[in-house]
N, C-alpha and C positions, 0 to 999 in steps of 0.2 A: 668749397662749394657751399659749407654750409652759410660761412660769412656773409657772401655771397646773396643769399638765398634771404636772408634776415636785414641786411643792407636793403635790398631790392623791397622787401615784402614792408618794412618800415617807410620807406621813401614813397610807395605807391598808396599806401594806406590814409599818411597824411596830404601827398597833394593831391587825389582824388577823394579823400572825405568820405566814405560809406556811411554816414552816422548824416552828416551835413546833409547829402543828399536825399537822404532818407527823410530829414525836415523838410529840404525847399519841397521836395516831389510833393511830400501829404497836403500843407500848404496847398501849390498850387493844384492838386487833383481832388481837393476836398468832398465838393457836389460830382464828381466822375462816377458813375455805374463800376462795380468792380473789376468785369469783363475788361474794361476800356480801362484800367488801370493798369492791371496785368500786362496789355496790351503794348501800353506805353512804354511800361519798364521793358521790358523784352527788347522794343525796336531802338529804345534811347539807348540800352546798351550796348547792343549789337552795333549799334553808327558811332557809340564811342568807341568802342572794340578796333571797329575798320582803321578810327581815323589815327588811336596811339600805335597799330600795328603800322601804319603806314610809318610814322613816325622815329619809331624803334627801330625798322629794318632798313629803312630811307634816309633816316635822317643825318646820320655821321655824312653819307656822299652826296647828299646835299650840301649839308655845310663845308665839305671836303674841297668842292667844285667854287665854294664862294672862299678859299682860301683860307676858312676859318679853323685852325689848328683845333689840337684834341688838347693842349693845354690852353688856351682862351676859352673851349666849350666846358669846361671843367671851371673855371674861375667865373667864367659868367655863369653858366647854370648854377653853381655853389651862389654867387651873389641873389640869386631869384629865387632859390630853396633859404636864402636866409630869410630873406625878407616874408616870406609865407609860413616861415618858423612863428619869427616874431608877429605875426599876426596872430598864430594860430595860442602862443603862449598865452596873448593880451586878449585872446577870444573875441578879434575884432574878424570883420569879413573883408575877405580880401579880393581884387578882382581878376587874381589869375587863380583862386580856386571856386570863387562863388560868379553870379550873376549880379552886373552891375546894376542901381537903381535904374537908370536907363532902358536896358536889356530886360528888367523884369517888367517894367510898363508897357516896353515891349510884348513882353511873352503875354502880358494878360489880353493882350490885342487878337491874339491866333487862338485858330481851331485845336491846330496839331501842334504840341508840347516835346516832343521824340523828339526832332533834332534838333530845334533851337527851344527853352536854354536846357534843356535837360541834356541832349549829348551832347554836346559845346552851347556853354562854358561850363556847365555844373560837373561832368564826370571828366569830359578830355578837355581842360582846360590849360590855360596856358603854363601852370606849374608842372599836370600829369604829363605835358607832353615834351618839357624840356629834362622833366627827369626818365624818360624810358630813353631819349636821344643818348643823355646822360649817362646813362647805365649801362647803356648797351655800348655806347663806347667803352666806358671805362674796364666792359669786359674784354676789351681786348679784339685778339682775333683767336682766342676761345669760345669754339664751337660750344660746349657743355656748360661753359659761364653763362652765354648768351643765351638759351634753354633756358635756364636755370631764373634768370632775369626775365624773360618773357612766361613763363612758366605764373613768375610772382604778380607779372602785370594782369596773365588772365586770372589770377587766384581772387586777385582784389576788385577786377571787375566781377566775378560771381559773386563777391562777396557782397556787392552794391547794389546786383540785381537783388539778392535776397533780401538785402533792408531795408527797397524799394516796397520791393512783395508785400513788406511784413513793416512798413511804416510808420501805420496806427499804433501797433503794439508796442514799434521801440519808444514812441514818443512816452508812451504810459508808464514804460519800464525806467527809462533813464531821465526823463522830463529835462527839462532845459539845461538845469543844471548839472544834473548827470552827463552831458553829452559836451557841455563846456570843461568838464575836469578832461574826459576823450580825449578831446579835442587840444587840453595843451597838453597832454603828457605824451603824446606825438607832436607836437608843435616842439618840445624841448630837445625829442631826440633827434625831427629834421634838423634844428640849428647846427646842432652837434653835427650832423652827417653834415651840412651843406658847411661849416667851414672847414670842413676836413677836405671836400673838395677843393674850397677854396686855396687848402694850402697846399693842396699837393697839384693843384694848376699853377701857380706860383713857382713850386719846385720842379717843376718840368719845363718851364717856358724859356729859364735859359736866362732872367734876369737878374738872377742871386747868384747867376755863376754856373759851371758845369752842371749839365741835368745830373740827376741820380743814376748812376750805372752808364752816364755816359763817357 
């Protein structure tokens, strides 16, 4: 469990960004009354909350129903956890964990910031939401794994809401460059985590030869 627990809390931490998000929010809530800051954070988390839980509990039987095996979700997701690895090392922005140029010209158009891009694509983006599908497979049909896994998905959502809260002060604490060392030293260990996925979807798929244990 504990593995588990440290897999899950590393995986959600990098493709949901609590540090990132906490820049684009102050960014874009700079002139916001602080009420109405508060405010945002609260409901952009809570609509991201909805949308990875939907995803984590939904998502293997969805993919199930479209034929998509638990070793192809594992190789692909592994290939999508790479790629926002390497992003995250080269501290470049990437568009399945940030908001794309488009989407921000977008967002500066709107009143309301909470669900678009604050809670998709900034917190439940398309990284956080292929790694709880992820996770929550590779837990099995372990009831106490999958706890365990969602347990870390809501850990790192608190953890987002509070660097939301507290924005100003991380900027001042960690400044740009403090928050890019973060940002790859998570970026090195997703690589790591997402080709282990990738190799162990490869070793279950049955193209290198009998599965493992099978």
């Amino acid at each position: 469990m504990l593995e588990t627990a440290s897999v899950a809390l590393a995986t959600f931490f990098a493709t949901i960004g609590p540090i990132d998000v906490a820049a684009m929010f102050a960014a874009m809530t700079a002139d916001t009354p602080a009420a109405a800051r508060r405010s945002l954070a609260l409901r952009s988390t809570l609509i991201a909350a909805i949308i990875l839980s939907a995803f984590a509990w939904l998502g293997e039987s969805i993919l199930a129903s479209l034929g998509i095996s638990l070793a192809a979700l594992r190789t692909g997701g592994g290939i999508l956890l790479l790629l926002i690895g390497i992003d995250m090392v080269f501290a470049r922005s990437s568009g399945a964990t940030s908001a794309t140029e488009d989407e921000t010209r977008e967002a500066a158009a709107r009143q309301d910031l909470a669900v678009f891009p604050l809670a998709t694509p900034l917190i439940a983006g398309p990284g956080a939401m292929g790694a709880a599908i992820l996770l929550m497979a590779d837990a099995g049909h372990s009831i106490g794994a999958q706890v365990v896994v969602y347990a870390a998905l809501l850990g790192i959502l608190l953890l987002t809401l509070a660097a939301m809260l507290a924005a100003t002060q991380l900027q001042k604490l960690f400044g740009v460059t403090g928050m890019h060392v973060v940002s790859r030293v998570f970026g090195v260990l997703l690589t790591a985590l997402a080709v282990q996925f990738i190799f162990d979807g490869i070793a279950h798929s049955g193209l290198l030869g009998p599965t493992p244990g099978g």
